[in-house]
C-alpha positions as CSV (number, residue, x, y, z in Angstrom):
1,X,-190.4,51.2,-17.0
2,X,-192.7,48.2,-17.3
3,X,-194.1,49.6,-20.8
4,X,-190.3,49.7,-22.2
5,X,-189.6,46.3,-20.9
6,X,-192.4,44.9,-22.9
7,X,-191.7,46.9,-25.6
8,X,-188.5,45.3,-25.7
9,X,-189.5,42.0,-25.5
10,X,-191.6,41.9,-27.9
11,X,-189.5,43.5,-30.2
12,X,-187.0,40.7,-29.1
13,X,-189.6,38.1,-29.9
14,X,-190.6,39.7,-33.2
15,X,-187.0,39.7,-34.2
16,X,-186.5,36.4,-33.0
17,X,-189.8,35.1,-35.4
18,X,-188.5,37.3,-38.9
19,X,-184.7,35.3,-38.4
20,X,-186.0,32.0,-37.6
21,X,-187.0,31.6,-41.1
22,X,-183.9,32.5,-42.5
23,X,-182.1,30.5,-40.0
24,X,-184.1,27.6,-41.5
25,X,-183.2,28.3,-44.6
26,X,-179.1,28.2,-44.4
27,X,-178.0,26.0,-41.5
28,X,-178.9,22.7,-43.1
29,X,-177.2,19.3,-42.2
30,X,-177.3,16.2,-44.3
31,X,-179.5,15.1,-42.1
32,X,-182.4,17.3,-43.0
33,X,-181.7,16.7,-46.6
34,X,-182.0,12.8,-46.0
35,X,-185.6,11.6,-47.5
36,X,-187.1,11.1,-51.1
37,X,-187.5,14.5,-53.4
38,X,-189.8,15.2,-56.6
39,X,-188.1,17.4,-59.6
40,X,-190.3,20.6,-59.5
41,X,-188.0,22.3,-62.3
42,X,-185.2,22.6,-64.1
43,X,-183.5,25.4,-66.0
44,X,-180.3,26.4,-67.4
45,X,-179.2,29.7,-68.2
46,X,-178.2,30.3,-71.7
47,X,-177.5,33.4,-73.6
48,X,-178.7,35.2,-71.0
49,X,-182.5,33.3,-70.6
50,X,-183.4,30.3,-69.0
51,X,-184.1,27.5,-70.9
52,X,-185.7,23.8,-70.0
53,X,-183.1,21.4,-70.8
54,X,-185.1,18.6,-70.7
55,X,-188.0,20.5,-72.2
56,X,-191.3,21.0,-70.4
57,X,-192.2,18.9,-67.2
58,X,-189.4,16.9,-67.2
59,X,-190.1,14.6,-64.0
60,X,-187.5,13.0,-61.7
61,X,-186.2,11.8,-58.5
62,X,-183.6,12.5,-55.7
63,X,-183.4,10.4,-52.7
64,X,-180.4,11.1,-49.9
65,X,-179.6,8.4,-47.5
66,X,-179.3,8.7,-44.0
67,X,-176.1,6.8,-44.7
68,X,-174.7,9.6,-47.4
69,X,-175.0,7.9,-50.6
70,X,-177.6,9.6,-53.3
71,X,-179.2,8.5,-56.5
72,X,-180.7,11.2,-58.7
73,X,-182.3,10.8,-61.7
74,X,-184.3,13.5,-64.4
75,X,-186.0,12.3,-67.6
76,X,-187.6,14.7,-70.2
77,X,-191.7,14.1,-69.9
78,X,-191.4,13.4,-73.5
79,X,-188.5,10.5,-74.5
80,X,-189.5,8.6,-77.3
81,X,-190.4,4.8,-77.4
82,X,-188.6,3.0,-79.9
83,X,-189.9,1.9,-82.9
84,X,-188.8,-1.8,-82.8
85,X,-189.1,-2.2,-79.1
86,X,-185.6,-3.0,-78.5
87,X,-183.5,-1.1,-76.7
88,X,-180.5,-2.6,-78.5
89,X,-182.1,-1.6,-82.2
90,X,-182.3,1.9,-81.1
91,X,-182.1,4.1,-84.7
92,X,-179.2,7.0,-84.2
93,X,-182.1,9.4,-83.9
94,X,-183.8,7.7,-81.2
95,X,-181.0,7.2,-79.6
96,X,-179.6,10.3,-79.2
97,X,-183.3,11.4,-78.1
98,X,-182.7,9.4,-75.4
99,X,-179.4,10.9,-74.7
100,X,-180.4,14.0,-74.8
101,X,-183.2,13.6,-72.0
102,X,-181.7,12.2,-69.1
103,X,-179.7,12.7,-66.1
104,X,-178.8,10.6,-63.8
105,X,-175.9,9.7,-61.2
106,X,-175.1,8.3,-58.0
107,X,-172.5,8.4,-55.1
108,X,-172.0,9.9,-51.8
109,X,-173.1,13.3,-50.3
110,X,-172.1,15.8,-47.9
111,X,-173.1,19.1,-46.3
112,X,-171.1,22.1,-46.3
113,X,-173.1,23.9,-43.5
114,X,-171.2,26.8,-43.3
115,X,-170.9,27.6,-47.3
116,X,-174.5,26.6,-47.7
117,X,-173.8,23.7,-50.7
118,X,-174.2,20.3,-51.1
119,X,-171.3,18.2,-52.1
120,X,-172.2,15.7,-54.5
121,X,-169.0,12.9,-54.7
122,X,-170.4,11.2,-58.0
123,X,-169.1,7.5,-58.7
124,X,-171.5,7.3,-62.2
125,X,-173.6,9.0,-64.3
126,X,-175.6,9.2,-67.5
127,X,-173.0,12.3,-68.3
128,X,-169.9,9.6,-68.0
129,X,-167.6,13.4,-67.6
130,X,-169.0,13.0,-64.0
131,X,-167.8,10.0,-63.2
132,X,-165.5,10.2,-60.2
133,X,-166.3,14.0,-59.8
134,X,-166.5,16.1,-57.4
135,X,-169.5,18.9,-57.4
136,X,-170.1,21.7,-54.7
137,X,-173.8,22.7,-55.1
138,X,-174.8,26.0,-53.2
139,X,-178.6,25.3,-51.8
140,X,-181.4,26.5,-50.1
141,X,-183.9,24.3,-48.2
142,X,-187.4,26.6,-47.4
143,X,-189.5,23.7,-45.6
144,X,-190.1,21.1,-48.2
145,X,-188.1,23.2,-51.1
146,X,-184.6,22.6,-52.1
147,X,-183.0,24.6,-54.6
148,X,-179.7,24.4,-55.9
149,X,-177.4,25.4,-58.6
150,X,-175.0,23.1,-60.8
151,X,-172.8,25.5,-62.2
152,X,-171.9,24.6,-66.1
153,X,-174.2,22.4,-66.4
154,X,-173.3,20.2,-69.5
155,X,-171.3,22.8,-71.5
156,X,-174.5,25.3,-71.4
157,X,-174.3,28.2,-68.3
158,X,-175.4,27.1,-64.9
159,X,-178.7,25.3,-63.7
160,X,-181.1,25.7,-61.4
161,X,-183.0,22.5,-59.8
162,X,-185.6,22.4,-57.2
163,X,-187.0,20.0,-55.7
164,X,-189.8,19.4,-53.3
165,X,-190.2,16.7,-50.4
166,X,-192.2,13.6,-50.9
167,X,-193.9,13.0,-47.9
């Protein structure tokens, strides 16, 4: 009887160690979300491929608030300078360079728990067809990785973010 018993229990305990992880992985609260994050990637999904929006390496920030409020922003590695130095003498090409390699927008944030997403509440962004939006994000969060979706990003399929913690 004694050899079944810890047979069992360690089967319990082995069960218990391969679910933990997975545990970890879906019931998320804001509050584990709250701290600084680093832009590891970002894709969208176009014509059936994934493609880097903001071309190679593009670098960025998220930081959540232990009070709820966010500010994200993403910047292509490669925006150009302008020519005359003034960001008010911008040509129409360099300007819609610029355009084209940012995102960023801020607001308040929740945690749907049970659904697994973040809800982003944006008050402004770069993309002004955010403003006043509402965006439901389904996540992941594997230690110090966050992955989520934004589904139509930008007119183009959806995208795929992830982030890592800055520590």
């Amino acid at each position: 009887m004694k050899p079944m018993h810890s047979t069992l229990a360690a089967s319990v305990m082995a069960l218990v160690a391969l679910c933990a992880p997975l545990q970890s992985a879906f019931a998320q609260t804001a509050a584990e979300l709250a701290g600084s994050w680093s832009l590891v990637s970002l894709s969208v999904a176009k014509s059936g491929s994934d493609v880097e929006l903001l071309g190679p390496h593009p670098q960025g920030q998220l930081i959540f608030g232990n009070d709820g409020r966010y500010v994200l922003i993403v910047l292509s590695s490669d925006l150009p300078k302008l020519a005359s130095g003034n960001r008010e003498l911008g040509t129409a090409q360099e300007n819609a360079a610029l355009a084209r390699g940012n995102v960023a927008h801020f607001g308040t944030y929740s945690v749907d728990a049970a659904e697994h997403v973040i809800v982003f509440h944006i008050q402004k962004s770069t993309f002004p067809n955010w403003d006043a939006d509402v965006q439901r994000r389904p996540f992941t969060l594997a230690g110090d990785r966050l992955t989520y979706i934004t589904p139509g990003a930008f007119g183009y399929g959806s995208s795929k973010v992830v982030w890592q913690r800055i520590k």
